[in-house]
N, C-alpha and C positions, 0 to 999 in steps of 0.2 A: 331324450338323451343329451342332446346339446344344451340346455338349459342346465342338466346336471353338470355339466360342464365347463358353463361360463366359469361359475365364481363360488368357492366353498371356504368357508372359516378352519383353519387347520393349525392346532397346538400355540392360542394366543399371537396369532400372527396371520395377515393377510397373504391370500395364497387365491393365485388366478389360475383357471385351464384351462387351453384353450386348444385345439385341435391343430395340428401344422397340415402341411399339405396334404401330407400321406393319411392322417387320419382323416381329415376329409375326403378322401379317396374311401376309406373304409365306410365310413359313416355313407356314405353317397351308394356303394356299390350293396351294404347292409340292409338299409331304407329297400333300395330295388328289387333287391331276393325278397324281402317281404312283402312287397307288393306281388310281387310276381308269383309267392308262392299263394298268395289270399286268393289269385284270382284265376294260377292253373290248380290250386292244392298238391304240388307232388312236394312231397317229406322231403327229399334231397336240398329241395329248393329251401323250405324250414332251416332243417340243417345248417347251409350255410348259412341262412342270415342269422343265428343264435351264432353259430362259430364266432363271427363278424362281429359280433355284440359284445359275447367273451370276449373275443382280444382285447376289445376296447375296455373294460372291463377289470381285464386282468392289466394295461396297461396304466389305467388308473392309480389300481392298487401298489405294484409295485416301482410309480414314479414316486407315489407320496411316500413309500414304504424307505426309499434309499436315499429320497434325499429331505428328509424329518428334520433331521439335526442341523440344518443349513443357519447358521445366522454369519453377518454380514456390520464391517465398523469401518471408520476411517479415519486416520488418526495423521496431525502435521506432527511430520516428524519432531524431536526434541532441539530444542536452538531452534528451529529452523522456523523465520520473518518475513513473509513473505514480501516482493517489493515492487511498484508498480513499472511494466517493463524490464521486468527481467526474470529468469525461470525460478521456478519454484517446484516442492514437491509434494505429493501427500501420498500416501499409503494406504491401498483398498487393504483389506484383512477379510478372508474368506475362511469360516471355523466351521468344525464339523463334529457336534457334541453326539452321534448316534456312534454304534459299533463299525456300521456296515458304509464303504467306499461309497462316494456320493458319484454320480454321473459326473461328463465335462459341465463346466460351470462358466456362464456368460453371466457380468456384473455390465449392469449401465446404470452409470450413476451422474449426479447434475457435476459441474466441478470449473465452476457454474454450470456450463453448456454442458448438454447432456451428451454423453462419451461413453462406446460400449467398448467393455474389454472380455475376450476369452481366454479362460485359463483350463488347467488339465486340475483330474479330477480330485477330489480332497479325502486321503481317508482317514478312517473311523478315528474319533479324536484327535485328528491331527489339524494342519493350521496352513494356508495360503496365503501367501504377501504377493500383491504388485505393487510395485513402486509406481507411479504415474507423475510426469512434470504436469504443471498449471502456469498458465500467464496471464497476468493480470494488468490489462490496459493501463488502469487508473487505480489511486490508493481509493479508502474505504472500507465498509464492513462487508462481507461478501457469505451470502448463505451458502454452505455445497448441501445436495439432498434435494428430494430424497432418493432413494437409488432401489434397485431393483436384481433380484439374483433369478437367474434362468437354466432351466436343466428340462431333460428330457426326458421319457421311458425309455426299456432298454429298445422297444420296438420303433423305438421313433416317431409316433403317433400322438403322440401331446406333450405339449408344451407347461411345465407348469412356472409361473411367476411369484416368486413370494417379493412383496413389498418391503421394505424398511422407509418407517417415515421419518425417520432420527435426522435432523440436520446440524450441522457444523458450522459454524460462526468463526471466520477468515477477518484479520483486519492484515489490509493488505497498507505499507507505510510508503511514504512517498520518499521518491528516487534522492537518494545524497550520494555528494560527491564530495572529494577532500579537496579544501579550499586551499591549492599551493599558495605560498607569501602573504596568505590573509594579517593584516594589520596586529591584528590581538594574539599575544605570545603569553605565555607561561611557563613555569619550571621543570613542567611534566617529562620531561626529553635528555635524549645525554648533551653534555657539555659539546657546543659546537654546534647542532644538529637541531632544524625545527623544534622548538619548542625551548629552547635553552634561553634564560635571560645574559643581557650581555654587559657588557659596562657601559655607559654612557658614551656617546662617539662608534661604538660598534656594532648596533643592531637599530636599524631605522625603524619608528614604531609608524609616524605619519606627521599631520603639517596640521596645526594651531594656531592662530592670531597672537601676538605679539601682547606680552603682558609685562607692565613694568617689573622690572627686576631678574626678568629673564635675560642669562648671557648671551651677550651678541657676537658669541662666536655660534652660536648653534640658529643666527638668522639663516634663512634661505633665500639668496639674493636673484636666482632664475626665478622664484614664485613673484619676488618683489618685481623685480623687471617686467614678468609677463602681465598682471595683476594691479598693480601699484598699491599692493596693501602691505605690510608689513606682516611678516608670517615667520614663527620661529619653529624648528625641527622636534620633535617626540620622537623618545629612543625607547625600544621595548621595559625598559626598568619601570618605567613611567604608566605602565599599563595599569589599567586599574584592575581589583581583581573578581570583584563580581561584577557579573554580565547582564542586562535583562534583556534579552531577544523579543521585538515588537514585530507582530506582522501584521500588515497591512491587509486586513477582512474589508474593507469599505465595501457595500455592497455596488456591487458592479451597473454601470450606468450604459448609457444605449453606445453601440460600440467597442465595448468592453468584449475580451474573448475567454474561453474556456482556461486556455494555454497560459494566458499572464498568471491568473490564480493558480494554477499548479506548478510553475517554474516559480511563483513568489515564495508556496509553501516548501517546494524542492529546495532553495536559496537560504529557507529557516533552517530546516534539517540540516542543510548542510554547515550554518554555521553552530550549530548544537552541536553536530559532530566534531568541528574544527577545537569546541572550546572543552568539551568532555576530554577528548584527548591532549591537550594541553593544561590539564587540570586546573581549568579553571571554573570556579565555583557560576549556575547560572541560573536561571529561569527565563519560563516564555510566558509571555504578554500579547495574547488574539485580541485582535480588535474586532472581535466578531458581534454579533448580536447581546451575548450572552459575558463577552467578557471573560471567554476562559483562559485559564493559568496555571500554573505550575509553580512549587515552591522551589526556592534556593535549594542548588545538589552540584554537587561534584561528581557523582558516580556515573556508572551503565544503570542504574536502577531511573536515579532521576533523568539519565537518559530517556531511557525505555517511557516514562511516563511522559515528557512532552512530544516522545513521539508517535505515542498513542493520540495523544490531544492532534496531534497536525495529523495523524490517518484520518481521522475523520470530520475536523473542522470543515467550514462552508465559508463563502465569502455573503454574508448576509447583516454584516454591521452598519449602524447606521452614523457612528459618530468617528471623526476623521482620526491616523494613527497621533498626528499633531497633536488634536485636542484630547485623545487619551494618556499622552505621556506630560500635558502639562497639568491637567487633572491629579494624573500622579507626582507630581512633584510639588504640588501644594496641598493635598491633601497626606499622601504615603509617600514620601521622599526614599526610605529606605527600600523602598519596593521596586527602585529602580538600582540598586544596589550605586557603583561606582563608576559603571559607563552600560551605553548603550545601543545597542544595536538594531536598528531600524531597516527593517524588509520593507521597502518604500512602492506602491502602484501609482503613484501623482504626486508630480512636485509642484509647491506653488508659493505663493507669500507667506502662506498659515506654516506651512513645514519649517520654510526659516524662520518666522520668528518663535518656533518651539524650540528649535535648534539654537539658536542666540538665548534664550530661556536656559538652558541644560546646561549650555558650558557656561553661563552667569555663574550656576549654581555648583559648579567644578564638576559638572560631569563630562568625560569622552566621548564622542559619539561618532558612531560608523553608521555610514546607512548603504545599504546596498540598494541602487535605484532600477527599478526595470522601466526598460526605454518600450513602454508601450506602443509607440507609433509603430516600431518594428513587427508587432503583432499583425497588425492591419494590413489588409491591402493596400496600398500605395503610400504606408506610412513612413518606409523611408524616403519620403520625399526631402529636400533639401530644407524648406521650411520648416518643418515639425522638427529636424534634428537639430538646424538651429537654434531653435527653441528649446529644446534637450540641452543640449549641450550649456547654455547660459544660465539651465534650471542648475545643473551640478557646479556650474562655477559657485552661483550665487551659496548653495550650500555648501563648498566649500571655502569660501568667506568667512563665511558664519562660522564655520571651525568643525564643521562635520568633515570626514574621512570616508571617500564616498566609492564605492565600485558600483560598475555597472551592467546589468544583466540583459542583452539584447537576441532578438532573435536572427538567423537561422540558431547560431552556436549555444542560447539559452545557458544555463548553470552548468554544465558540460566545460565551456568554454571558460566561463568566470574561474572554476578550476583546472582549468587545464586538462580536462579530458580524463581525470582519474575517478574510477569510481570507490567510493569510501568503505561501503559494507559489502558483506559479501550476501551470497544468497542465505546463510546460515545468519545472519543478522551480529555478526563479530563484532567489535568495537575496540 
């Protein structure tokens, strides 16, 4: 009897039984009366152990009998993106294709981690939702599944399990944030108001190296003082209008942390976000192994697409972001469109002279740099920020427009604390 009982194939669908306490009580005290009757022979003794048998028996029958029509989905709800570190939700769905009222109903399902839920019973053709949140550490693609529906006899005596091996494929997106006073402005906004172009003299775009024929009333004579270079002011008019966002995949060397790579691609998103919303035309440029990219968009669509590409990117590139934007810009000029945007992990001599390269060739360039030292234990040491600190002079020199992303406050900080999407993935 128990072997009948492990594990039987039932209506195209795996279907487990398994005895609970109580039926091991019968099954145990069943077994007994039939010893006991083999070896005094009185009928009474008989009796009960077939009684004993029956129930088991007939509990069999009318566990499989009521809950037949049991299937079992999970669906994220519509809109709804998930984002790493922050709630999310999905939807167990418990259906009931028979006539007859299904038992109470226990689902544990993966979601990743495996999570059991009880609900009340389902009847005949009818339909159970639980809504359940999910959080998700880190972006990525995230399997849920496969998951399991559980019910009883009305006697309580066996457990039976039907399986669902169906899995669900989750790309969880990495955490953005809206980048307040970010440098690069567009039309997309009411007059007045983020995002509004202004007239020359009324909206600061950022600071550029002095170029003959540029008005010297728009010199900036504190940069001059501080600096001794000559640097003249950029007003948002001036803005270029395609973007190409470069993030720095170099692959990671000894030292390197987990965290820089996911606040560099957090820092992407979030200027993706920053530039969809000021409609401004863009693409992303991974310096990863493979080289991936996205084409020129202005929409949520071309959104949505590079930031698919950042849920799942790796930092496993071999060649520097330096040397892929100068690559680009003598081989595909156009593919950098009109300025550039640079998610920087290392600054060095190769960065500036790509940077002096770019604006040679009239292109903008913002890099947002992450002050790696701060990652590290003892990395804000005064040395290593010195050191930081002259890296961004020198690229700002060169005519890059540079923020900077350090740790505790990471890309949180860089904007101010606002987060840009919502858990329904809005834009």
């Amino acid at each position: 009897m128990p072997k009948l009982l492990r594990r039987l194939r039932y209506p195209g669908r795996r279907v487990s039984v398994r005895p609970t306490a109580r039926g091991w009580q019968a099954i145990f005290f069943g077994g007994l009366a039939l010893v006991a009757a083999l070896l005094v022979g009185t009928t009474q003794i008989y009796q009960l152990a077939y009684a004993l048998a029956g129930l088991l028996l007939a509990a069999l029958v009318l566990g499989l009998f009521f809950s037949r029509g049991l299937e079992y989905a999970r669906r994220i709800p519509e809109g709804e993106r998930p984002t790493a570190g922050r709630s999310s939700h999905v939807d167990l769905v418990v259906s009931n294709a028979s006539r007859t009222r299904s038992p109470n109903v226990e689902v544990v399902d993966h979601l990743p981690e495996r999570r059991p839920f009880r609900g009340p019973p389902v009847a005949g053709f009818g339909t159970r939702k639980i809504r359940e949140s999910m959080l998700f550490a880190k972006r990525g693609l995230y399997e849920l599944g496969p998951a399991e529906i559980r019910t009883t006899d009305p006697f309580g005596l066996l457990r039976f399990v039907r399986r669902f091996e169906a899995r669900t494929g989750v790309l969880v997106y990495p955490e953005v944030f809206e980048l307040v006073g970010f440098p690069l402005r567009g039309r997309k906004g009411d007059a007045g108001t983020r995002g509004s172009f202004a007239q020359r003299g009324d909206e600061f775009s950022g600071l550029r190296e002095y170029r003959r024929g540029d008005d010297r009333r728009h010199i900036d004579w504190k940069s001059v003082a501080r600096t001794g270079e000559l640097v003249v002011k950029e007003f948002a008019q001036e803005a270029p209008q395609r973007h190409a966002v470069v993030l720095d995949l170099y692959r990671p060397g000894i030292g390197s942390t987990e965290a820089e790579v996911e606040d560099a691609v957090s820092a992407a998103g979030s200027v993706l976000y920053h530039l969809v919303r000021e409609g401004l035309p863009f693409r992303l440029l991974c310096a990863d192994e493979g080289g991936s990219a996205t084409t020129f968009g202005a929409d949520e669509a071309a959104y949505w697409r590079a930031m698919d590409l950042l849920a799942v990117t790796r930092a496993d590139g071999d060649v520097k972001p330096g040397e892929v934007l100068v690559q680009k810009l003598r081989e595909e000029r156009e593919e950098l469109g009109e300025g550039v945007v640079l998610i920087s992990r290392s600054l060095g001599d190769g960065l500036v002279e790509s940077i002096e390269k770019l604006r040679a060739a009239g292109l903008l360039v913002a890099v947002v740099a992450l002050a790696t030292h701060t990652y590290r234990a003892g990395g804000a040491a005064s040395g290593r920020e010195a050191a930081f600190s002259e890296s961004v002079r020198r690229l700002e020199l060169a005519g890059a427009q540079v923020r900077v992303v350090r740790r505790p406050g990471g890309v949180a900080a860089l904007a101010g604390t606002r987060r840009a999407a919502n858990a329904r993935g809005a834009v």
